[in-house]
DRENDO-1510 file (C-alpha; in Angstrom, 1 decimal, always signed):
<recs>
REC; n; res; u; v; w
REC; 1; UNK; +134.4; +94.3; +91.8 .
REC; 2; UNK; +132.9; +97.4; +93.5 .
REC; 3; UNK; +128.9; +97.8; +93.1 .
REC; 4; UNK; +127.0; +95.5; +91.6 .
REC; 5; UNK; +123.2; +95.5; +90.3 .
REC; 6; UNK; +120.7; +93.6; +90.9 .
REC; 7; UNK; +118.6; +94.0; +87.8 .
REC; 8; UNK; +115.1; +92.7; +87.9 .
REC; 9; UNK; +114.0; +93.9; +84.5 .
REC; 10; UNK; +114.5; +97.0; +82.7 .
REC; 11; UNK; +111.6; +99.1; +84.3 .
REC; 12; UNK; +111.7; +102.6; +86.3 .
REC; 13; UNK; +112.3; +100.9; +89.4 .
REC; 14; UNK; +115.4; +98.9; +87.7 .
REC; 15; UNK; +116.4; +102.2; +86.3 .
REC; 16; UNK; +116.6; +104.0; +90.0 .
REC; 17; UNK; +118.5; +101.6; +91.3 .
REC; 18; UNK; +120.8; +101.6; +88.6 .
REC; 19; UNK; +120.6; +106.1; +88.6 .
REC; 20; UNK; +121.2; +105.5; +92.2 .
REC; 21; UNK; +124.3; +102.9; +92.0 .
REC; 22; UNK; +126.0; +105.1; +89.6 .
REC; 23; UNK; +126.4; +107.9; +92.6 .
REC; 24; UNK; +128.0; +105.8; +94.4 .
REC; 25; UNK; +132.1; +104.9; +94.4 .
REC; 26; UNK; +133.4; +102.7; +91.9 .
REC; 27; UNK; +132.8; +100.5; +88.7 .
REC; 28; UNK; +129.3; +99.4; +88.5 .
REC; 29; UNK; +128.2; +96.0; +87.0 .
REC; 30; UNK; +125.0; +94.5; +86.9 .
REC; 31; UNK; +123.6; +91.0; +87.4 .
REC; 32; UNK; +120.4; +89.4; +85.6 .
REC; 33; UNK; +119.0; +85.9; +85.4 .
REC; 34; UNK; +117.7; +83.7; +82.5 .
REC; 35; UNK; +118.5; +86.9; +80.3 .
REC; 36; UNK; +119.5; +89.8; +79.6 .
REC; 37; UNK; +117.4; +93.2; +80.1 .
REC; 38; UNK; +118.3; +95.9; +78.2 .
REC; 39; UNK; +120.6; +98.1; +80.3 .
REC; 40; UNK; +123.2; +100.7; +79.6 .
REC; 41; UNK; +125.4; +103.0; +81.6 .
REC; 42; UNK; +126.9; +99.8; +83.5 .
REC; 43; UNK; +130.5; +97.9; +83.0 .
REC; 44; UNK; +129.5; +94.3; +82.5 .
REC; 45; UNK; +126.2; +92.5; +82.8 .
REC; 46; UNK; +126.5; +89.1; +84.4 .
REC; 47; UNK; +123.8; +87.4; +83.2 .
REC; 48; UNK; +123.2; +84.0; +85.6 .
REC; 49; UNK; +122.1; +81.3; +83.9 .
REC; 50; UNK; +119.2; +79.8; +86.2 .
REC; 51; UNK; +115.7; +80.1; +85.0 .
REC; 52; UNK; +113.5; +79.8; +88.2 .
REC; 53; UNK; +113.2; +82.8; +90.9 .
REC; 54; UNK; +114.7; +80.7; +93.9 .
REC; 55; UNK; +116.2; +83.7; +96.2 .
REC; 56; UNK; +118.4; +81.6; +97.7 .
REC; 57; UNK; +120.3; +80.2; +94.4 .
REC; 58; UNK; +119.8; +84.0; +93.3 .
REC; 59; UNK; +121.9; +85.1; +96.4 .
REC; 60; UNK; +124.5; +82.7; +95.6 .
REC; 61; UNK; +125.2; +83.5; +92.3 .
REC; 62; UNK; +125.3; +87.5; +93.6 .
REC; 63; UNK; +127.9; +85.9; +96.5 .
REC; 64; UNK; +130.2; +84.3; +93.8 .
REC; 65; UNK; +130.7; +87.7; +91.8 .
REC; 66; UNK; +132.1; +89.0; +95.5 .
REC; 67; UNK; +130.7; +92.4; +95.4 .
REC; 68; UNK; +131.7; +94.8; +97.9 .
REC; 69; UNK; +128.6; +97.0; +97.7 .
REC; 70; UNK; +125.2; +95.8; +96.3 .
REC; 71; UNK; +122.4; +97.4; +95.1 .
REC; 72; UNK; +118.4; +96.2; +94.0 .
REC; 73; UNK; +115.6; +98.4; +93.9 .
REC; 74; UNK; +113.7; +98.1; +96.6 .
REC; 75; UNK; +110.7; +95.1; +95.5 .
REC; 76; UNK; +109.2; +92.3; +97.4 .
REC; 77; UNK; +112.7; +90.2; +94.9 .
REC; 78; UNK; +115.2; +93.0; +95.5 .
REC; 79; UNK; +114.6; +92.6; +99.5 .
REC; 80; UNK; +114.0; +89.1; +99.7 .
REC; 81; UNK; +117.2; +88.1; +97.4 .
REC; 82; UNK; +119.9; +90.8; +99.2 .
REC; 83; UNK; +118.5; +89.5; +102.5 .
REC; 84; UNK; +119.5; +86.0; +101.9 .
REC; 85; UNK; +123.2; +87.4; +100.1 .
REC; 86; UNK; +124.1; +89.3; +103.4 .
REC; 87; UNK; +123.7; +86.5; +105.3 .
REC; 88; UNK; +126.1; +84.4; +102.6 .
REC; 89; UNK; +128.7; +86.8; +102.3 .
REC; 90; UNK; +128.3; +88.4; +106.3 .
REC; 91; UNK; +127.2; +91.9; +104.9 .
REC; 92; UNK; +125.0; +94.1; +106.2 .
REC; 93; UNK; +121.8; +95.0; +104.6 .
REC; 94; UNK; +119.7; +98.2; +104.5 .
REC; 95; UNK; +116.6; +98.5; +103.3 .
REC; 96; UNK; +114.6; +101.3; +101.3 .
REC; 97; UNK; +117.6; +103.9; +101.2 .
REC; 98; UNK; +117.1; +107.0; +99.6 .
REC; 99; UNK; +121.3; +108.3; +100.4 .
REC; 100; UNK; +124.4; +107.1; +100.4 .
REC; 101; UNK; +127.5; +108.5; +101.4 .
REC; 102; UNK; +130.5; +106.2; +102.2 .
REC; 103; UNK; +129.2; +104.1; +104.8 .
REC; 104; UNK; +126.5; +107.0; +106.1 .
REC; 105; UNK; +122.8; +105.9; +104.7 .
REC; 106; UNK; +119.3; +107.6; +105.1 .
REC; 107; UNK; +116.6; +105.2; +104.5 .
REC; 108; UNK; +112.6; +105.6; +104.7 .
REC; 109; UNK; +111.0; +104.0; +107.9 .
REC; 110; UNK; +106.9; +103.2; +108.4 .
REC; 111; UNK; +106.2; +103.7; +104.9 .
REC; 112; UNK; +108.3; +107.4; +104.0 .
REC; 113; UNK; +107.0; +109.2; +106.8 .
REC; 114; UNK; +110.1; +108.9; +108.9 .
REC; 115; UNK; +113.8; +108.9; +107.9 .
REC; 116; UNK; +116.3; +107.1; +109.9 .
REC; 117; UNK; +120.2; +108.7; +109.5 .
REC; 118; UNK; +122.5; +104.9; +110.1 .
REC; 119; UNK; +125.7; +103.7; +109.6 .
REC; 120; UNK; +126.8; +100.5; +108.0 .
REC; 121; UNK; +129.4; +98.8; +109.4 .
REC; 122; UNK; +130.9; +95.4; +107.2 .
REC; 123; UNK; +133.3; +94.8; +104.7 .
REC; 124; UNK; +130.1; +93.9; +101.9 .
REC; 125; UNK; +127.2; +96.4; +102.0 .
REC; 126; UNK; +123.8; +95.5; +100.4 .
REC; 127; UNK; +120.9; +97.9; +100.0 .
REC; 128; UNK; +117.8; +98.3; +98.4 .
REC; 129; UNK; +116.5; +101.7; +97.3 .
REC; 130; UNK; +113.1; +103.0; +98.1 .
REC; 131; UNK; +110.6; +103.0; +95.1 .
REC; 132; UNK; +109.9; +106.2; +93.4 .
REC; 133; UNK; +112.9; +108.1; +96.0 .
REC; 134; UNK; +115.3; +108.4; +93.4 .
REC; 135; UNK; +115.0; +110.7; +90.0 .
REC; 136; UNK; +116.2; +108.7; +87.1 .
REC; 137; UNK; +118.9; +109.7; +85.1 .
REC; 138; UNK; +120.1; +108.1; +81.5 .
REC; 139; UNK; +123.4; +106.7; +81.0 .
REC; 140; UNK; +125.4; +105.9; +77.8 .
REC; 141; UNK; +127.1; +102.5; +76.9 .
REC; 142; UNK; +126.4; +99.5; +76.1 .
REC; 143; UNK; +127.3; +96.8; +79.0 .
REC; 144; UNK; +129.7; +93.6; +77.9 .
REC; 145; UNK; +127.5; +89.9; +78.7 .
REC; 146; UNK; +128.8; +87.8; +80.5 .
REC; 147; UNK; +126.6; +84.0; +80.9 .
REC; 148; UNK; +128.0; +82.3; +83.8 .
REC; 149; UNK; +126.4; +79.2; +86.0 .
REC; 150; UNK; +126.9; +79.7; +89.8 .
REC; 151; UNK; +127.9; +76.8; +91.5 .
REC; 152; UNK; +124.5; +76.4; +93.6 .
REC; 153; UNK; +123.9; +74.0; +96.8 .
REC; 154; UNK; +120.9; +71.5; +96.7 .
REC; 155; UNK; +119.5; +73.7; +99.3 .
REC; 156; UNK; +119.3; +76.5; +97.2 .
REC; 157; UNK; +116.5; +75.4; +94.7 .
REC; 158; UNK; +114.4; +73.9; +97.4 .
REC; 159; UNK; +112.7; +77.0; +97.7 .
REC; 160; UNK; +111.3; +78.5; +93.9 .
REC; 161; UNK; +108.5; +79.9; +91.9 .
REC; 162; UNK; +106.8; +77.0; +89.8 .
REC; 163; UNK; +103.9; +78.5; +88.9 .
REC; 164; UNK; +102.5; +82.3; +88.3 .
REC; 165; UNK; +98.6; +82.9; +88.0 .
REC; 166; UNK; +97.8; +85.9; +85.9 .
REC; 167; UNK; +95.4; +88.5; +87.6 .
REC; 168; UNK; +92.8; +89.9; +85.6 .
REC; 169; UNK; +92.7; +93.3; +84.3 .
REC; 170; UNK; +93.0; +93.3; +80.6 .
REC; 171; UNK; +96.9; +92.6; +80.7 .
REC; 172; UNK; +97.6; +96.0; +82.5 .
REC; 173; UNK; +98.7; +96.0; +86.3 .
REC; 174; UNK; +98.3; +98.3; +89.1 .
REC; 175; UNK; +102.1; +99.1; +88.5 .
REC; 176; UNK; +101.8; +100.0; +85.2 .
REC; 177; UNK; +99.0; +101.6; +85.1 .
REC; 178; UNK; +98.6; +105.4; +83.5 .
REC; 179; UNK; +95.7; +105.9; +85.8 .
REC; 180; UNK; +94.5; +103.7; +88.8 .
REC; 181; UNK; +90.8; +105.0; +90.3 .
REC; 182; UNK; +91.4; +103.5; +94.0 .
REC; 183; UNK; +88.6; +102.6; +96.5 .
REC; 184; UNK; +88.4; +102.8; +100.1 .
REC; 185; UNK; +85.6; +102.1; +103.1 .
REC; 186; UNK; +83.8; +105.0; +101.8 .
REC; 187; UNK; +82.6; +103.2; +99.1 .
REC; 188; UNK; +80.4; +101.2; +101.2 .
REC; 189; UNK; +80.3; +97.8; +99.9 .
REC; 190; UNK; +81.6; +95.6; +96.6 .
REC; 191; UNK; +79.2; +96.6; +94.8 .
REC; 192; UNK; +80.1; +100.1; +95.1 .
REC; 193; UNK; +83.1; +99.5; +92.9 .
REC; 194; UNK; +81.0; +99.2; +89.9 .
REC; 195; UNK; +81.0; +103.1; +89.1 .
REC; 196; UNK; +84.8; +102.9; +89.8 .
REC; 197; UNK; +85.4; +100.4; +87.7 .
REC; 198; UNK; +83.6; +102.1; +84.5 .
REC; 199; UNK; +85.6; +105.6; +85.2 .
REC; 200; UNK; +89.2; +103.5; +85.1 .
REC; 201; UNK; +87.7; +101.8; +81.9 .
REC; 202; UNK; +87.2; +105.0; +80.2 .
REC; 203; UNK; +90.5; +106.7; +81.6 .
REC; 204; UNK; +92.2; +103.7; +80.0 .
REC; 205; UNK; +93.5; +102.7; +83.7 .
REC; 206; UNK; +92.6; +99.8; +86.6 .
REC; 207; UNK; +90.8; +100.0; +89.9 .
REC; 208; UNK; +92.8; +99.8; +92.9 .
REC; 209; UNK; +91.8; +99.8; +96.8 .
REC; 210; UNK; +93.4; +100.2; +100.2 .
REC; 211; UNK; +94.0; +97.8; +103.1 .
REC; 212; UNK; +90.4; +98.3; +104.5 .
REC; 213; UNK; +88.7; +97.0; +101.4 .
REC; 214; UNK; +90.9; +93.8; +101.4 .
REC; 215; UNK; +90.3; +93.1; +104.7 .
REC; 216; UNK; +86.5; +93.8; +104.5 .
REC; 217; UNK; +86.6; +90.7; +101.6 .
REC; 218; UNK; +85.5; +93.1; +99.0 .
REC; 219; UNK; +88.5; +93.2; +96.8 .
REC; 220; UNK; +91.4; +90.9; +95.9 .
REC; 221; UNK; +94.9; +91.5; +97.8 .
REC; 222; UNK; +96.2; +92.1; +94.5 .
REC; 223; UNK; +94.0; +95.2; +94.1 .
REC; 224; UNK; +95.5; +96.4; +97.0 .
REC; 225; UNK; +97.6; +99.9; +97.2 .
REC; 226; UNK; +99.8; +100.5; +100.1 .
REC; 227; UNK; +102.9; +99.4; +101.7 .
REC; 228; UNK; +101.9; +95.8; +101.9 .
REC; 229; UNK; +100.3; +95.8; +98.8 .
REC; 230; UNK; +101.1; +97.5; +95.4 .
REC; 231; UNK; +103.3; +100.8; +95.5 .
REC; 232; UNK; +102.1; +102.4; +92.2 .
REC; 233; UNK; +103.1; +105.9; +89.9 .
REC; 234; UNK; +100.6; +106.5; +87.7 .
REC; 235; UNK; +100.2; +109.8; +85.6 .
REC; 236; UNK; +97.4; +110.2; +87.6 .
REC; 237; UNK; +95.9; +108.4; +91.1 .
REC; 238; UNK; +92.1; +109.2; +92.3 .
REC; 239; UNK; +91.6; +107.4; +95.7 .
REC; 240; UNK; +87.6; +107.3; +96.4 .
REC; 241; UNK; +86.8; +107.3; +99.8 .
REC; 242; UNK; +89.8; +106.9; +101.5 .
REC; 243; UNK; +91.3; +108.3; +104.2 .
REC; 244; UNK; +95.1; +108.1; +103.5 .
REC; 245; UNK; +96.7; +106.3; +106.5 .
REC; 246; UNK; +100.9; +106.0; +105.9 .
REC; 247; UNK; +100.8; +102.7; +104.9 .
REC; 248; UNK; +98.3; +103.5; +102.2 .
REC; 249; UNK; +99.9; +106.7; +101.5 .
REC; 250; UNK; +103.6; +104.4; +100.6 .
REC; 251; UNK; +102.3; +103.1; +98.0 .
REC; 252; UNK; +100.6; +105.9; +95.9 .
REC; 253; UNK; +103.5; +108.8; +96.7 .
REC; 254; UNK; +104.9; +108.1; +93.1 .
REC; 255; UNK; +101.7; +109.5; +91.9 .
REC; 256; UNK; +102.5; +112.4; +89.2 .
REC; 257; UNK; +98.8; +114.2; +90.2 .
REC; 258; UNK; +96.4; +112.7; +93.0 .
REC; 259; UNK; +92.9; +113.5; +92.9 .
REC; 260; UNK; +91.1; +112.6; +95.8 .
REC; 261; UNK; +87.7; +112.3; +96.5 .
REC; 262; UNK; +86.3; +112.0; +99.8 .
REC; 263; UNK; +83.2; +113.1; +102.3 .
REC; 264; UNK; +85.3; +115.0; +105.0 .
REC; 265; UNK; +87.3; +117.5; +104.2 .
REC; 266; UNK; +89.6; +116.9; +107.1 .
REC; 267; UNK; +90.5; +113.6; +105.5 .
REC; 268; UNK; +94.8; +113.1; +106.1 .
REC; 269; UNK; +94.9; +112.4; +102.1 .
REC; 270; UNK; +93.6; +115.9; +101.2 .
REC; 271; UNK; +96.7; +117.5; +102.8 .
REC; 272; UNK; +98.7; +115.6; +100.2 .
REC; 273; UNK; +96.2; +115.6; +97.4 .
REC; 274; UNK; +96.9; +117.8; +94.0 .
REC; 275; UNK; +93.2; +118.0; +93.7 .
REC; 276; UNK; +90.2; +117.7; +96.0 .
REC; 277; UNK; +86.5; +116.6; +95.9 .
REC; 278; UNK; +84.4; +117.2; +99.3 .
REC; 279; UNK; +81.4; +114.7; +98.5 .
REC; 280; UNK; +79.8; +111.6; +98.2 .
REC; 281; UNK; +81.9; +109.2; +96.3 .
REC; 282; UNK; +79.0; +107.3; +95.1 .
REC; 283; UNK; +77.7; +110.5; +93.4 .
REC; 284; UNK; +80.7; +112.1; +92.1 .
REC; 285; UNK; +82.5; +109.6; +90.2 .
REC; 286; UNK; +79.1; +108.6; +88.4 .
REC; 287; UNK; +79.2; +112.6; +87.6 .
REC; 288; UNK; +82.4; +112.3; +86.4 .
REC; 289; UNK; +82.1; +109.4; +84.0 .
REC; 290; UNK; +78.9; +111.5; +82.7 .
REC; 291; UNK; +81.0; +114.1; +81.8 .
REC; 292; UNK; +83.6; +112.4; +80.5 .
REC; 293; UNK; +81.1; +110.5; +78.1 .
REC; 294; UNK; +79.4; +113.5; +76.9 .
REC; 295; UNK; +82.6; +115.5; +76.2 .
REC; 296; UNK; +83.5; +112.4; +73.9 .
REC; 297; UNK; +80.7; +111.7; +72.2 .
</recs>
């Protein structure tokens, strides 16, 4: 076997690992667990037969399929599973690549806004691919499935998920989204949310923050945009009242449009923005959801 897949699911991030895989040399095949997501463009999909994430039993069945190059996209699973099969087979593991050629790879270092040029050097390479890096590109065929059961170690469940607590927000997530309306420090407080909340509701979208707001206890870590939190790609993203520091900026660059409003115009996130409002967040967005409501009643 040549490159093999780790397939989470069959979203976009799924989909540029997959677009990305396919550049590479050689037959591609895919891996799943518990079943099968619908993929084309691949060889065969090996479809392991544990129903639990446990990343280390996950590794091992990767290991057993003896891959010489291995690809995920590159999620909090795709890093945490190829970490733990490069230390089973003795590969070497890159995070976050956006290129590959033979063993040359470019990869995205403190969150996009460097790029490191490296070398891998092993006889198994493993790498993840940076969210949102990669343009996706369909591919014809439907894959063979193939169940198997890896021959796992006790050691390898000891670690799993056995339980997953639903956030709120009307069944839609931050990375799914259309639209996510994003607050900062500018907002002020918690209850300076409120307006945001009501403009997401009539864009049809969910309310976001950064890394400051977390911190500050006014919002849930799952709210939470960035490099540490959510990376998102909305249609379109309107951060209120934040700054755009890189690690917030990693998270929102799959974007389509970003509209940002903010009190200083020499805010780091207008350089990048699509669109730009100099003002008081508190007044604008309320402003906006005025207008919004007018033009549809």
């Amino acid at each position: 076997m040549s490159v093999l897949v780790f397939v989470e699911d069959a979203g976009e991030l799924a989909q540029q690992a997959l677009t990305f895989a396919r550049g590479l040399d050689g037959e591609v095949d895919a891996i799943a667990f518990g079943a099968a997501p619908a993929v084309t463009g691949v060889g065969t999909l090996h479809v392991a037969e544990i129903d639990v994430y446990a990343p280390q039993a996950w590794a091992r069945a990767i290991a057993s399929l003896q891959p010489t190059t291995v690809v995920a996209a590159g999620t909090d699973r795709g890093n945490e599973v190829l970490a733990h099969a490069a230390a089973m087979t003795g590969g070497v593991f890159a995070a976050n690549v956006v290129r590959a050629d033979g063993d040359a790879v470019t990869r995205q270092r403190w969150g996009g806004s460097l790029l490191e040029e490296a070398r891998l050097h092993g006889d198994v390479t493993l790498m993840t691919v940076a969210p949102h890096a990669v343009a996706i590109e369909e591919a014809a065929g439907e894959p063979t499935v193939r169940a198997f059961a890896p021959e796992l170690e006790d050691a390898d469940l000891v670690a799993q998920v056995v339980e997953r607590v639903e956030t709120s927000g009307g069944g839609l997530s931050l990375a799914e989204a259309p639209v996510v309306v994003s607050g900062g420090r500018g907002v002020g407080s918690a209850e300076g949310f409120a307006p945001l909340e009501e403009l997401a509701g009539l864009l049809g979208g969910v309310v976001g923050c950064s890394r400051a707001v977390t911190m500050a206890g006014w919002r849930p870590h799952t709210d939470q945009v960035g490099q540490t939190g959510t990376k998102i790609s909305p249609d379109i993203y309107i951060p209120c009242g934040i700054s755009g520091a890189t690690q917030h900026m990693a998270g929102c660059k799959g974007a389509k449009k970003l509209l940002a409003i903010n009190s200083d115009p020499e805010a780091p996130i207008m350089a990048t923005a699509d669109y730009a409002v100099i003002g008081d967040v508190l007044e604008i967005v309320p402003a906006i959801t005025a207008e919004l409501r007018r033009v549809r009643a």
